[in-house]
C-alpha positions in Angstrom: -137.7 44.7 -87.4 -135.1 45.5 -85.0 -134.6 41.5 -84.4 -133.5 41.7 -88.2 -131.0 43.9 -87.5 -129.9 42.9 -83.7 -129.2 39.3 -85.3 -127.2 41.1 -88.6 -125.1 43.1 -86.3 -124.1 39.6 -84.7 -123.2 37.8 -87.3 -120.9 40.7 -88.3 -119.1 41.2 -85.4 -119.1 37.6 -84.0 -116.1 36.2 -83.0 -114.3 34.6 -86.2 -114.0 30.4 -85.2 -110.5 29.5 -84.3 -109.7 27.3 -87.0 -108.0 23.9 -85.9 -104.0 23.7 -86.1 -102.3 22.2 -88.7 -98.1 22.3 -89.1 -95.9 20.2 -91.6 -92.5 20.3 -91.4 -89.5 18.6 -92.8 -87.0 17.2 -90.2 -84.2 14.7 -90.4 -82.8 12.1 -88.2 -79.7 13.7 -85.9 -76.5 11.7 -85.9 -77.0 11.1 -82.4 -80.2 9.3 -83.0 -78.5 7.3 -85.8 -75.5 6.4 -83.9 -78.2 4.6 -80.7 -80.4 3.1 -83.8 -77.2 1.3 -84.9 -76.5 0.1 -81.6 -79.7 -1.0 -81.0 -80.2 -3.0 -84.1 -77.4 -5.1 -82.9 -78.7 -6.3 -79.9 -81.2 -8.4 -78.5 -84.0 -6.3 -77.7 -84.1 -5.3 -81.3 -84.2 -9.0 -82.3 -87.0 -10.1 -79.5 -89.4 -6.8 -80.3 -89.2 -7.7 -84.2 -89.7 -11.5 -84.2 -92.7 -10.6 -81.3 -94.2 -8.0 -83.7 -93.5 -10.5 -86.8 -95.3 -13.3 -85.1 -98.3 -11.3 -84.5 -98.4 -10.6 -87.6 -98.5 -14.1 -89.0 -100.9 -14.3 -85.5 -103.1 -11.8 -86.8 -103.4 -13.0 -90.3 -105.1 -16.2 -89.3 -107.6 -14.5 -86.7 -105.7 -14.7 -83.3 -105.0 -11.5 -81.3 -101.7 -11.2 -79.5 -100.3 -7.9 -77.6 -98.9 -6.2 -78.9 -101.8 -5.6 -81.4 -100.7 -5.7 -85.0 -104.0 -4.5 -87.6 -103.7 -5.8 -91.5 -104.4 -3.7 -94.1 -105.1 -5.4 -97.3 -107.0 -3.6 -100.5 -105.8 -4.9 -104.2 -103.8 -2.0 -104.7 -102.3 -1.3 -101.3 -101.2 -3.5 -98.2 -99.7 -3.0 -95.0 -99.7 -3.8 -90.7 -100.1 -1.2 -88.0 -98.3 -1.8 -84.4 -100.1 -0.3 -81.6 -97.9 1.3 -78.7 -98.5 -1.8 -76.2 -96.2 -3.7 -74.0 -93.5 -4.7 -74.0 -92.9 -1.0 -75.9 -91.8 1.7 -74.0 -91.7 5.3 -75.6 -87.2 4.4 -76.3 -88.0 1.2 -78.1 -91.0 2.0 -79.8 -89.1 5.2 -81.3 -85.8 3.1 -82.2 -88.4 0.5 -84.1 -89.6 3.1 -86.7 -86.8 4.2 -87.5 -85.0 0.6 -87.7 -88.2 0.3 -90.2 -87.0 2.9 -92.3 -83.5 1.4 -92.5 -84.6 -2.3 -93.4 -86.5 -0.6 -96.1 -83.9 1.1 -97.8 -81.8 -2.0 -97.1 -84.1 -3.3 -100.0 -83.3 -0.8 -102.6 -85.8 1.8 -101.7 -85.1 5.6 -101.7 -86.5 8.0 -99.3 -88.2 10.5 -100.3 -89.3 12.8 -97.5 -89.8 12.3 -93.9 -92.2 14.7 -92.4 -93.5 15.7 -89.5 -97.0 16.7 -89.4 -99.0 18.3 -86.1 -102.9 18.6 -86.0 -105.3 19.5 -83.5 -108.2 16.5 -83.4 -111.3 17.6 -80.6 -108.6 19.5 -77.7 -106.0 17.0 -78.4 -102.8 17.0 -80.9 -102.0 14.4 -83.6 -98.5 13.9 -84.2 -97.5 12.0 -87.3 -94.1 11.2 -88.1 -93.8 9.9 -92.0 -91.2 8.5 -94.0 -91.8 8.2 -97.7 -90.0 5.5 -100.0 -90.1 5.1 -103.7 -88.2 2.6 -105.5 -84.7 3.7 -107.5 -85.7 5.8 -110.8 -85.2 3.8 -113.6 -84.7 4.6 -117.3 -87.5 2.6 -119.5 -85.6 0.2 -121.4 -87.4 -0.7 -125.0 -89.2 -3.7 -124.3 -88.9 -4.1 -121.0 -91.2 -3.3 -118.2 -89.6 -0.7 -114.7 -89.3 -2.9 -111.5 -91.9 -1.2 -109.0 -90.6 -3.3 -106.3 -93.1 -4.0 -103.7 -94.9 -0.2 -105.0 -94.4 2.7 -102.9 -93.9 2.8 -99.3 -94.9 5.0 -96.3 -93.8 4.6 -93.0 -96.0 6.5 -89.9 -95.5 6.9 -86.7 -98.4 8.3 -85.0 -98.6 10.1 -81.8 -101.6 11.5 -79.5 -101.0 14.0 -76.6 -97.2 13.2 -77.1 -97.9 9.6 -75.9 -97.5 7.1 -79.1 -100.2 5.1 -80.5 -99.1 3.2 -83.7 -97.0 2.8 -86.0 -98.2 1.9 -89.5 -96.5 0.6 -92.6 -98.6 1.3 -96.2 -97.0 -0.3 -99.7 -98.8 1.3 -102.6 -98.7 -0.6 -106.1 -98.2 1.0 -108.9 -101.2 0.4 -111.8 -99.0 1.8 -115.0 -98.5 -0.3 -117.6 -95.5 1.3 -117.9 -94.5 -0.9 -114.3 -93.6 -4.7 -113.3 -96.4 -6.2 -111.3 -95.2 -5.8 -107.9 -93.4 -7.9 -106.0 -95.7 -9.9 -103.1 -96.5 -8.0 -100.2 -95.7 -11.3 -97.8 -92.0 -10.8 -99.0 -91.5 -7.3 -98.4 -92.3 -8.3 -94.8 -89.9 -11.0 -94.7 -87.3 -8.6 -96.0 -88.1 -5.6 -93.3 -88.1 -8.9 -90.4 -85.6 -11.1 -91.1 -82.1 -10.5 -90.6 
């Protein structure tokens, strides 16, 4: 009887399990930041790391590996790539390419929603995920006609591990509404966000 007891007393006044970490917050890119993304864009590293991650795309699509990695992510109602944090990226460069990312999106009519950043602890280590969000521009329904969903909604991540980078990923999400275009082919929203 005193083993019912002993055991009830413990699980009362155990220790309560530390629960793992989770932080979101909302954060935007400093003028500073914006000023050396510009810069960058305009010169040749910028042009060699996207027409190497662009081939390795086109690589990856037809079964070849190339480094850096690129991952395709195809479903019927969402597509996308992921980069992994390989060389010839350092932690600059890699950084500078999301966010030139985010600009060649809304260079094709997109509108950012958010961008996030969102901390979580994963077995002793911390997951950092930096996300843009992008919709495309809200549109009055016109009688008759159908809205223009673009290429569907798209989310941009950068994620780190430890502080060191690991991928960025790029996810288009179609909208199923009838209310909604069909969306525009996948293949050219990448030709848009890699060719000048």
């Amino acid at each position: 009887m005193s083993n019912f007891f002993d055991d009830l007393l413990k699980n009362i006044f155990k220790p309560a399990e530390k629960a793992p970490m989770k932080v979101r917050e909302n954060f935007v890119i400093r003028e500073s930041e914006q000023l050396d993304l510009t810069k960058w864009m305009d010169c040749a590293e910028s042009e060699t790391l996207f027409d190497l991650v662009y081939k390795n795309y086109h690589f990856k699509r037809t079964a070849i590996d190339a480094h850096p990695q690129v991952h395709i992510l195809d479903s019927p109602y969402a597509n996308g790539f992921a980069v992994s944090y390989e060389e010839p990226f350092d932690l600059k460069s890699f950084s500078r390419l999301f966010l030139a990312f985010s600009q060649r999106i809304l260079a094709l009519g997109y509108e950012q929603v958010s961008l996030d950043r969102k901390f979580e602890e994963i077995d002793d280590q911390v997951k950092m995920t930096e996300k843009f969000y992008f919709k495309p521009p809200m549109q009055l329904p016109t009688e008759g006609t159908l809205i223009s969903q673009l290429y569907g909604n798209v989310a941009l991540e950068k994620v780190s591990v430890d502080n060191k980078p690991s991928f960025i990923k790029l996810l288009a999400t179609v909208y199923s509404d009838r209310l909604y275009q069909e969306a525009k082919p996948f293949d050219q929203l990448m030709d848009g966000i890699f060719e000048k």
